[in-house]
C-alpha positions as CSV (number, residue, x, y, z in Angstrom):
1,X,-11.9,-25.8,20.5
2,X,-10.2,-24.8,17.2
3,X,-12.5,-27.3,15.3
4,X,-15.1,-24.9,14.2
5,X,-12.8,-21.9,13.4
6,X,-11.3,-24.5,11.2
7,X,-14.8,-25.6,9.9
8,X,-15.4,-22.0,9.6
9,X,-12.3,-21.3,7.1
10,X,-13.1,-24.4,5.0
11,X,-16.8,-23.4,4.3
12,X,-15.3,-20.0,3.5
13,X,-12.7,-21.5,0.9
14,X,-15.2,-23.4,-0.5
15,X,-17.9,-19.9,-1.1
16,X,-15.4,-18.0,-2.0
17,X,-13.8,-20.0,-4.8
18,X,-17.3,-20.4,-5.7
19,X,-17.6,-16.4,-5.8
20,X,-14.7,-16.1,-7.7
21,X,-15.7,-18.7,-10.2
22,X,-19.0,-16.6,-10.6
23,X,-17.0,-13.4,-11.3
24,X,-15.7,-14.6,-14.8
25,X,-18.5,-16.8,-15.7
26,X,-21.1,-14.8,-15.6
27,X,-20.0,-11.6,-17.7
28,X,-18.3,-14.2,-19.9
29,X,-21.9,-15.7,-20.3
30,X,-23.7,-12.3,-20.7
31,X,-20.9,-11.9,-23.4
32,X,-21.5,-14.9,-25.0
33,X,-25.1,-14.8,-25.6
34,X,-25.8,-10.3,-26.3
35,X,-22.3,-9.7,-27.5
36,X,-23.1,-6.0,-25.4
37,X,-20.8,-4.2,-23.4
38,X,-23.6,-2.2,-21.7
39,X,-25.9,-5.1,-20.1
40,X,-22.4,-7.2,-19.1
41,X,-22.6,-3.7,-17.0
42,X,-25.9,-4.0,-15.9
43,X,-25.7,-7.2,-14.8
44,X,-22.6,-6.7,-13.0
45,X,-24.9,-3.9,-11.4
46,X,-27.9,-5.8,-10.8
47,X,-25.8,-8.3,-8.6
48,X,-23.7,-5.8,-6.7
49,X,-26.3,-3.6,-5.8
50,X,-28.6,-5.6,-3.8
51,X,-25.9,-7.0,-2.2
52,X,-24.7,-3.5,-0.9
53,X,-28.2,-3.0,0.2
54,X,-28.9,-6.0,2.0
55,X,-25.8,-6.6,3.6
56,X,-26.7,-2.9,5.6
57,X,-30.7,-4.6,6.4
58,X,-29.5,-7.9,7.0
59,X,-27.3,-6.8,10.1
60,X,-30.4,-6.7,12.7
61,X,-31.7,-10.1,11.4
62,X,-28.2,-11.4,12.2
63,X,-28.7,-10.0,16.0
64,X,-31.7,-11.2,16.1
65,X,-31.9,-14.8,14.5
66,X,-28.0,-15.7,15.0
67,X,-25.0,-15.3,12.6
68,X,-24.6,-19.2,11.7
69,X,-28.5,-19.5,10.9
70,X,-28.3,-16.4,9.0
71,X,-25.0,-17.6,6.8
72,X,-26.1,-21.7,6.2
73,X,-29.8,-20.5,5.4
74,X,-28.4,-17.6,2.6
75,X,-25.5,-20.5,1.2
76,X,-28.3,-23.0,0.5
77,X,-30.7,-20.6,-0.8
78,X,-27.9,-19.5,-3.0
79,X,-27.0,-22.8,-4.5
80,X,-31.0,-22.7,-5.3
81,X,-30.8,-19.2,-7.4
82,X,-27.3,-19.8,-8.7
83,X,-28.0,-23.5,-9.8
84,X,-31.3,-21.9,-11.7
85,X,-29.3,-20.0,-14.2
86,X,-28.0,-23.0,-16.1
87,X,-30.7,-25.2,-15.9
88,X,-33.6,-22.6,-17.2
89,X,-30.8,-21.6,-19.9
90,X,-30.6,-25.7,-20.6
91,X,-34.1,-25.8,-20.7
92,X,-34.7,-22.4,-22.8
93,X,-37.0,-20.6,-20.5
94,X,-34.2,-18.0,-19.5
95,X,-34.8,-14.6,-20.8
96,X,-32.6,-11.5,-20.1
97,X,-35.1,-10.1,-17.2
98,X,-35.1,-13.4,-15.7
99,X,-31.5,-13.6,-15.6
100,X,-30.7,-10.3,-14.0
101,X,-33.9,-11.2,-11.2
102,X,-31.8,-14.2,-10.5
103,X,-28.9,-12.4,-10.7
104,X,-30.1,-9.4,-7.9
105,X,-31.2,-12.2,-6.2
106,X,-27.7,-14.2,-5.8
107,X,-26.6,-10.8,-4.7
108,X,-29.2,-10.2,-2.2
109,X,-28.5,-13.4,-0.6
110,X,-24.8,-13.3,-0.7
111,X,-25.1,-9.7,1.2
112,X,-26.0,-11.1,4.5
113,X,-24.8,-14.1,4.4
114,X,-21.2,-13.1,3.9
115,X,-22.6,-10.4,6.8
116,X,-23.4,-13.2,8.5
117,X,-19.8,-15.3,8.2
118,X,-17.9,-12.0,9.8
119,X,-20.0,-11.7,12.5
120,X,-19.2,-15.3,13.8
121,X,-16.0,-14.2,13.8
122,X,-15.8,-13.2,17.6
123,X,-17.5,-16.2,18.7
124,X,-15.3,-18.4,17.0
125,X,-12.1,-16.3,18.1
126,X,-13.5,-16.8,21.8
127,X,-13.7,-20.5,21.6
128,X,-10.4,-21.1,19.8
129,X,-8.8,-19.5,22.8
130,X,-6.2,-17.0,19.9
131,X,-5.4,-13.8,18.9
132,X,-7.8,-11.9,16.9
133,X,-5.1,-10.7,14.6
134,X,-4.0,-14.7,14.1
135,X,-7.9,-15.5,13.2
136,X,-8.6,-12.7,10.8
137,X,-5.0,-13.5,9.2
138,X,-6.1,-16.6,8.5
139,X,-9.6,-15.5,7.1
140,X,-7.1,-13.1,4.5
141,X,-5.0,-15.9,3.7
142,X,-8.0,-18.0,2.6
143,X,-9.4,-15.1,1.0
144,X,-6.7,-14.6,-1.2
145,X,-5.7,-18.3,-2.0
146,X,-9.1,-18.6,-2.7
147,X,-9.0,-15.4,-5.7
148,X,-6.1,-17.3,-7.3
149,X,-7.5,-20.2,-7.4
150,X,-10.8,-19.4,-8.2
151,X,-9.6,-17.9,-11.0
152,X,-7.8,-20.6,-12.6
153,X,-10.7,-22.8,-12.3
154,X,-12.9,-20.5,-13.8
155,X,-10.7,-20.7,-16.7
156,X,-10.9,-24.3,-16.7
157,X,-14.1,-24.8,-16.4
158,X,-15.5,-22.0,-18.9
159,X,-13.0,-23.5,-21.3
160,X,-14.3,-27.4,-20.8
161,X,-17.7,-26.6,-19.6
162,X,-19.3,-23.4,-21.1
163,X,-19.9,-20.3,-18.9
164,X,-23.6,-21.2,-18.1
165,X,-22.2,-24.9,-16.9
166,X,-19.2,-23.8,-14.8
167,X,-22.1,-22.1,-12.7
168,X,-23.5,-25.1,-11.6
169,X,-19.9,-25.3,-9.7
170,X,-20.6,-22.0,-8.1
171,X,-23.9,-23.2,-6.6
172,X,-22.5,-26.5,-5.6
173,X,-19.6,-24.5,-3.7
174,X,-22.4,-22.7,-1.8
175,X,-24.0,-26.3,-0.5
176,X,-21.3,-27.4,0.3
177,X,-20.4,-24.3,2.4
178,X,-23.2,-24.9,3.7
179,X,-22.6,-28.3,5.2
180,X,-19.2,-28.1,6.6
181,X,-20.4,-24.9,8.3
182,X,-23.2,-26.7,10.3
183,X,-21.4,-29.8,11.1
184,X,-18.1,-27.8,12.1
185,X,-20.0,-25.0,14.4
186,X,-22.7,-26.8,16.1
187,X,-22.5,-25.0,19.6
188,X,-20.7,-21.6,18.1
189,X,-23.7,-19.8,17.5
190,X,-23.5,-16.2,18.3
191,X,-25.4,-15.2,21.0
192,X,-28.5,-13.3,19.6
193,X,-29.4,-10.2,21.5
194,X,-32.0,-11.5,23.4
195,X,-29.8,-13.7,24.7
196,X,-27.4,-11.4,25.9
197,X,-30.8,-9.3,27.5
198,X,-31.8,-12.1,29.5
199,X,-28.4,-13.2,30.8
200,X,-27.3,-16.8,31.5
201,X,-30.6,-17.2,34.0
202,X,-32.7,-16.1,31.5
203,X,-34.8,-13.0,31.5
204,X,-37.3,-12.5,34.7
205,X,-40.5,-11.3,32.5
206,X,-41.1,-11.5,28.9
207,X,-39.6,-8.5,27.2
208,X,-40.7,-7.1,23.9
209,X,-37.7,-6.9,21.5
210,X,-37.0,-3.7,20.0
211,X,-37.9,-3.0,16.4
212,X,-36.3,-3.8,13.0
213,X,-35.7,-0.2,12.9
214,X,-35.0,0.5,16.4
215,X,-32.0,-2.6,15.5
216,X,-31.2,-0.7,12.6
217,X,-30.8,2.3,13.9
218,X,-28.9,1.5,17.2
219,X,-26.1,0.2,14.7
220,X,-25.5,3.1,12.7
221,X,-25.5,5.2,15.7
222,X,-22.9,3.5,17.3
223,X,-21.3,3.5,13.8
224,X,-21.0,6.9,13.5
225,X,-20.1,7.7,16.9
226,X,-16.6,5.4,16.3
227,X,-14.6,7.9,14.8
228,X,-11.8,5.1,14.1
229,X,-14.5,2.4,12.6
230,X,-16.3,5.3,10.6
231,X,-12.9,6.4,9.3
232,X,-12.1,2.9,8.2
233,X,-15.0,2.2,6.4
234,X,-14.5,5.2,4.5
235,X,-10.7,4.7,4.2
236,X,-11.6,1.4,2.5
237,X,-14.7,2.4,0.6
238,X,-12.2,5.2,-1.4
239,X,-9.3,2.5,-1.8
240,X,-12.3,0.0,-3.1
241,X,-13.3,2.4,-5.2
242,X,-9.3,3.1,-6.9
243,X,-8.9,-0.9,-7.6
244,X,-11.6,-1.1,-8.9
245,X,-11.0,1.2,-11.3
246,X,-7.4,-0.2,-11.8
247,X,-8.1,-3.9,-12.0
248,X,-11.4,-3.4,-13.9
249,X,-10.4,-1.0,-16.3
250,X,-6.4,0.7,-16.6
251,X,-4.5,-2.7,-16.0
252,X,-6.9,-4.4,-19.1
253,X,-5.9,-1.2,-21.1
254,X,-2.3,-1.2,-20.3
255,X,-1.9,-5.2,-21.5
256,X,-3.0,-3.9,-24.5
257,X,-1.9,-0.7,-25.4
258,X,1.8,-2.3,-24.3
259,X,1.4,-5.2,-25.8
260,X,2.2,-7.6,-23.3
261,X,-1.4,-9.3,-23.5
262,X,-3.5,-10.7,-21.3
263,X,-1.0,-13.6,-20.3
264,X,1.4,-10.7,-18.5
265,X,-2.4,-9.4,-16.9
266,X,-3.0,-12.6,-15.4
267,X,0.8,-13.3,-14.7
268,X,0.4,-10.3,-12.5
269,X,-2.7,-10.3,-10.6
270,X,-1.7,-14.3,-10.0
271,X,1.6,-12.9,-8.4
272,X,-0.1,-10.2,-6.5
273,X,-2.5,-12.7,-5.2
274,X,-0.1,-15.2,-4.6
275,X,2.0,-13.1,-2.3
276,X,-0.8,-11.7,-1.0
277,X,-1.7,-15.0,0.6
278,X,1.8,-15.7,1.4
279,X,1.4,-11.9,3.7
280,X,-2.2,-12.8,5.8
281,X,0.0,-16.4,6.8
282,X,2.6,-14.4,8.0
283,X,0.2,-11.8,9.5
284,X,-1.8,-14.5,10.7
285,X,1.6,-15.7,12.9
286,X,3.1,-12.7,13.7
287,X,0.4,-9.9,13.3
288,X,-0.4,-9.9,16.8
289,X,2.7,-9.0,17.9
290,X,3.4,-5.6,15.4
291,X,2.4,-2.8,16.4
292,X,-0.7,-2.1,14.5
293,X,-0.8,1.9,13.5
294,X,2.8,1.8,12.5
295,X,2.0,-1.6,10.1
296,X,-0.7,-0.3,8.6
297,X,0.6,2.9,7.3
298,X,4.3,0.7,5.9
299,X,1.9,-2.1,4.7
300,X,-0.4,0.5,2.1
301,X,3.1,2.8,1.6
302,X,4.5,-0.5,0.0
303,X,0.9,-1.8,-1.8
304,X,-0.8,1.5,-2.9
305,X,1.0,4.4,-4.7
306,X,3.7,1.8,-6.2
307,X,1.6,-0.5,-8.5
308,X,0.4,2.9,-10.0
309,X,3.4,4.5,-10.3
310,X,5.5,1.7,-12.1
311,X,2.6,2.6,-14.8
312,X,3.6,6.0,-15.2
313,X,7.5,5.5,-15.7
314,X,8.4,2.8,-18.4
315,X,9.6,0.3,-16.3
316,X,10.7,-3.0,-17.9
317,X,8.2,-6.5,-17.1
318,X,10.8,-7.5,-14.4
319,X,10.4,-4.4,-12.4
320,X,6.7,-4.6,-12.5
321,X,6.5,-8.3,-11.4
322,X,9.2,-7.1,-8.3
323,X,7.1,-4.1,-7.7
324,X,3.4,-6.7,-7.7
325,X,5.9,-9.3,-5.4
326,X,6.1,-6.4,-3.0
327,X,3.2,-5.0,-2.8
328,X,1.0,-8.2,-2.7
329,X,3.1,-9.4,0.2
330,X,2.3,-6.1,2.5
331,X,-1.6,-6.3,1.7
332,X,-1.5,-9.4,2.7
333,X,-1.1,-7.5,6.5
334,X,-3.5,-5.2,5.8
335,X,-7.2,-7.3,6.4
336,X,-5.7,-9.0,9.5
337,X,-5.1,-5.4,11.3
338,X,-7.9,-3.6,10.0
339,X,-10.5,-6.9,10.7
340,X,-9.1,-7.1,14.3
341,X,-9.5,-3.6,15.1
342,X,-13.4,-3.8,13.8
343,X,-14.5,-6.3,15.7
344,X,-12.7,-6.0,18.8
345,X,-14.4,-2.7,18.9
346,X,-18.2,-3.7,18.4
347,X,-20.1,-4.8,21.4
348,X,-21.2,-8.6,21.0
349,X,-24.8,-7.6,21.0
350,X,-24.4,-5.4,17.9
351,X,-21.7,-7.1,16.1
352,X,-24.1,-8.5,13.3
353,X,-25.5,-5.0,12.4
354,X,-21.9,-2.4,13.1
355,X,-19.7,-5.3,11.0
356,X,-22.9,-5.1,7.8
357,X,-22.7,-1.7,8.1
358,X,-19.1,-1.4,7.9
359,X,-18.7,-3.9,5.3
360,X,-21.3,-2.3,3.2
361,X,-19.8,1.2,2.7
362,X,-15.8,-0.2,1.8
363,X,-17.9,-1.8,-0.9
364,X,-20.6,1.0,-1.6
365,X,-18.2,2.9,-3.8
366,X,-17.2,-0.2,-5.8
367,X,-19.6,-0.5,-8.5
368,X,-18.1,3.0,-9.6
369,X,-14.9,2.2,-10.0
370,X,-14.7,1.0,-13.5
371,X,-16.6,4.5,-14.6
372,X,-13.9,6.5,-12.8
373,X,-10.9,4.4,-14.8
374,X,-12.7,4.9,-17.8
375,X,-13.2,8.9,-17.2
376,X,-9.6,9.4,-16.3
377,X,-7.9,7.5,-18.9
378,X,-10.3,8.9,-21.9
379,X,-9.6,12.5,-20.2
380,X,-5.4,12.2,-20.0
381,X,-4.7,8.5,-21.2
382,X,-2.9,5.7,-19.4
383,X,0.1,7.5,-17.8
384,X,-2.2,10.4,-16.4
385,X,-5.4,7.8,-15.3
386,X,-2.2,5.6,-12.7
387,X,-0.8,8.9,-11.7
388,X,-4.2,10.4,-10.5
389,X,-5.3,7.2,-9.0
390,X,-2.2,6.5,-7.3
391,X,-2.0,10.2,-5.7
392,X,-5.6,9.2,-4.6
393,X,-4.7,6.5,-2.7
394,X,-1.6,7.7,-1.2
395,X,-3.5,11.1,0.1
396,X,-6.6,8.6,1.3
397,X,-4.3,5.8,3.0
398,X,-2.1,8.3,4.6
399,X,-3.8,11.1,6.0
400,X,-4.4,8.2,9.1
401,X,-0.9,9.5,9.8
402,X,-1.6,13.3,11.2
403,X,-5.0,12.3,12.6
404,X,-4.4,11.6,16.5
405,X,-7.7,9.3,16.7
406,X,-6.5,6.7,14.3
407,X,-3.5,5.6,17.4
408,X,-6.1,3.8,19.0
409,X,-5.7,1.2,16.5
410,X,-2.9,-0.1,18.5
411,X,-5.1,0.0,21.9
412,X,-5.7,-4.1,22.5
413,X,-8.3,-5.5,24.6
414,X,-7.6,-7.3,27.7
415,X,-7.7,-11.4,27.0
416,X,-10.7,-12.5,28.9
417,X,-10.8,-16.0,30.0
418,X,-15.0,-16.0,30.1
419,X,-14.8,-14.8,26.7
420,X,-16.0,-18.2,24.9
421,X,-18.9,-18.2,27.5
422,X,-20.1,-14.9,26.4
423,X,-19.6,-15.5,22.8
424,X,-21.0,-19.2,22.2
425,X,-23.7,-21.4,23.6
């Protein structure tokens, strides 16, 4: 039953282009009509916050309710609060308060429902009968198509449409999501936790379900007693927090101050991107096979300290573009690894709250990433901003190495032939 896996990675495709679309409209629309820097930040703020935030209360609902209810109900609300921006702008009854409300609230709604979309993941792995690895390889692959060409149809469309228009794309992307994921999972729903209390005869007396808090709670707790998943999530949050920085802030500055422009800057993220993809397919066929510790320290030796460094050194355009080619290609095995060892290691009657939780602090750091690019280059310029951050992420990818507890990564569960049973009704 590949079907709804399938299903499942076209209604991603279609929300995240969507997202990506989003990304460029809106601060090209906050732009457009204040002309300010500072609330283009605050509105990037008011969106990313509330998604960090409900993304972590979101996880017990997602026990509780079921992952696919939890992700079609948040995509059509969101086509709702994305589709109101352009329409109450058309209509001039869209002030700058309103905006950012609507704003925090596609970002509240996008929190746990892309919570929810993860934690179908082991459901859907069950009844396709594959390797993890293969399953979260194609999730990456989509994921990073998806960024390149979401971004090109941004451009499109703000050039054709206007930034407030090309929104009304984002929202439709959402609906749509929302469709193909109900038609193409029908039967894959996640088994909520009082399912998995009462067991396939169904529970013997009626039994009180524990708390929102109690839920809450039981998450983090087996969180933090995971050294490996607590070490990821903080792995990532600090290698969030350094792209950031260096997407959001040093690459912009270094198409200027070299002159190259912003044609090289989007020459090179497409070709990061690009390859990128081109590593999760090849992940997504062979992943399963590697060994995993030993993959992901080569994969971030050849995707981390290099793009900074070649920023330090003056390295001609056709050096850079090699050194992007390479690095884009190994990140590409990076999400399949890392997603595989996460949920394989959450129980299935916690798997909506641990994989919120988890997800929430790689992107908790985020938002601070463009103020830690702007500190360090204003401190010692461009050279001194790429060498800092690229130290940073070599020390945070590869102290992994000379901790013993991070070799359970390439520990693999047992394929269990009941497995779709237990994940899907």
């Amino acid at each position: 039953m590949r079907r709804p896996l399938y299903g499942w990675l076209t209604a991603e495709a279609l929300s995240l282009t969507g997202t990506r679309v989003s990304m460029i409209a809106i601060p090209l629309f906050v732009l457009e009509q204040t002309g300010s820097a500072t609330q283009t930040g605050l509105v990037a703020l008011a969106e990313m916050l509330p998604l960090v935030v409900f993304k972590v209360l979101g996880g017990p609902v997602i026990d509780r309710v079921g992952a696919r209810r939890v992700a079609i109900t948040c995509d059509l609300l969101s086509l709702v609060v994305v589709a109101a921006i352009p329409l109450l702008f058309d209509l001039g009854l869209l002030s700058f308060p309103g905006f950012l409300a609507l704003v925090a609230g596609a970002g509240a709604l996008r929190g746990p429902g892309d919570g929810a979309k993860a934690a179908m993941v082991p459901a859907l792995v069950a009844s396709a009968g594959i390797p993890m690895e293969r399953a979260t390889g194609l999730s990456a692959t989509v994921e990073r198509t998806a960024s390149m060409l979401g971004a090109g149809l941004a451009g499109v469309l703000v050039a054709t449409l206007g930034a407030q228009d090309a929104l009304l794309v984002d929202s439709l992307s959402f609906g749509l999501s929302a469709v193909v994921l109900a038609r193409a999972t029908a039967g894959i729903e996640p088994r909520t936790e009082a399912d998995l209390a009462a067991g396939p005869a169904g529970p013997a007396d009626p039994v009180d379900p524990p708390t929102y808090l109690v839920q809450l709670r039981e998450g983090w707790d087996f969180l933090r007693r995971d050294p490996l998943l607590l070490g990821i999530s903080v792995m990532v949050a600090v290698t969030n927090l350094l792209d950031a920085a260096w997407s959001s802030v040093l690459m912009p500055v270094w198409s200027i101050e070299s002159g190259e422009g912003a044609a090289a800057l989007g020459l090179l993220f497409a070709v990061m991107s690009g390859s990128s993809a081109l590593g999760a397919a090849c992940a997504a066929t062979f992943a399963a096979r590697l060994p995993r510790f030993r993959t992901y320290l080569f994969a971030f030796l050849l995707c981390g300290l290099p793009r900074f460094a070649v920023f330090v050194v003056d390295t001609p355009m056709a050096g850079v573009v090699a050194v992007f080619v390479v690095a884009g290609f190994a990140s590409g095995f990076i999400n399949p690894v890392l997603g595989a060892v996460v949920f394989e290691r959450i129980p299935a009657h916690l798997v909506g709250r641990v994989s919120s939780l988890t997800s929430a602090m790689c992107w908790a750091l985020m938002p601070l990433g463009g103020l830690v690019g702007g500190v360090l280059f204003d401190a010692g310029g461009l050279a001194v901003a790429m060498g800092a951050c690229g130290a940073a992420y070599l020390a945070a990818t590869m102290l992994p190495a000379v901790d013993p507890r991070w070799r359970e990564m390439d520990r693999r569960p047992e394929r269990d032939t009941t497995s779709a049973d237990a994940a899907a009704h």
